[in-house]
N, C-alpha and C positions, 0 to 999 in steps of 0.2 A: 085117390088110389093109394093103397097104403103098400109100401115098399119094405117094409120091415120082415124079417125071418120071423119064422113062428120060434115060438118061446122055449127054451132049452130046459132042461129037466133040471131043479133049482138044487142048491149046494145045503144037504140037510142041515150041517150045522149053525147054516146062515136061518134056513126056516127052525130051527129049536130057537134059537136066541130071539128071533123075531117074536115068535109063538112065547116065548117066556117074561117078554118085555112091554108084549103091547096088547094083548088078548083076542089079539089071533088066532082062531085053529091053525092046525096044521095046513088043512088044505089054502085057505086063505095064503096065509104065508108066502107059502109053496109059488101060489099064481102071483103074490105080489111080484116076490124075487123074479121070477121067471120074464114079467113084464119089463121089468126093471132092466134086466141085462139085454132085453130083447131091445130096448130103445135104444138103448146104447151103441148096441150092433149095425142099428143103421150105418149102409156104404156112406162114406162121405159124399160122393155127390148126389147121390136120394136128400140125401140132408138140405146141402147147398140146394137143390132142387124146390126141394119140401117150403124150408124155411123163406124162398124168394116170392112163389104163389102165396105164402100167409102173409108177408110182410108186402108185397102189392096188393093183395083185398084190402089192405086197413088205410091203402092210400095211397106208400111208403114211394118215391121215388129212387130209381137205379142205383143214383151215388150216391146216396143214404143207407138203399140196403146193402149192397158187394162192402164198404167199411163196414157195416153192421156185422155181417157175417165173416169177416177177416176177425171180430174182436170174438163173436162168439163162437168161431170153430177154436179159436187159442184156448179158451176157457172149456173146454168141453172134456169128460172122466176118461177120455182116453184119446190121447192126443191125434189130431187132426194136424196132417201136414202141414206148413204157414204157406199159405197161400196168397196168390198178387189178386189183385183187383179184377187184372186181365184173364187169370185163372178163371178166376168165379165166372166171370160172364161166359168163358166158353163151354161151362157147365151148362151153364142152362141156357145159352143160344147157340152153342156147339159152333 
């Protein structure tokens, strides 16, 4: 299930510069940026959500993934509140 907002109408001079640098049309551009910011926008806990079902398909045990996701929401383009261990889990088992 994908939780993400649909894609915001992109910032033209962000598609010129794309378009002029990478040989992009316009429209391209356009949907790249649009994508891009749309990912971003994920709620944080869709995210913690998101990322704990990918990181348990691949195998990942509990307390590997809640540290995994304390280091990866830090790092994230638009900051993610610092979050405990104990947060994370009641994200996703409430």
């Amino acid at each position: 299930m994908d939780e993400r907002p649909a894609p915001a109408p992109a910032d033209e001079r962000l598609v010129s510069h794309l378009t002029a640098t990478t040989g992009l049309t316009s429209a391209e551009a356009a949907r790249v940026v649009a994508e891009v910011v749309a990912y971003f926008q994920e709620p944080m806990d869709s995210i913690v959500r998101r990322r704990h079902r990918e990181l348990r398909a691949y195998g990942a045990k509990n307390d590997d993934i809640f540290v995994r996701l304390q280091h990866e929401l830090a790092g994230w383009p638009v900051a993610a509140p610092a979050l405990t261990v104990r947060q994370l889990r009641r994200i996703v088992y409430g």
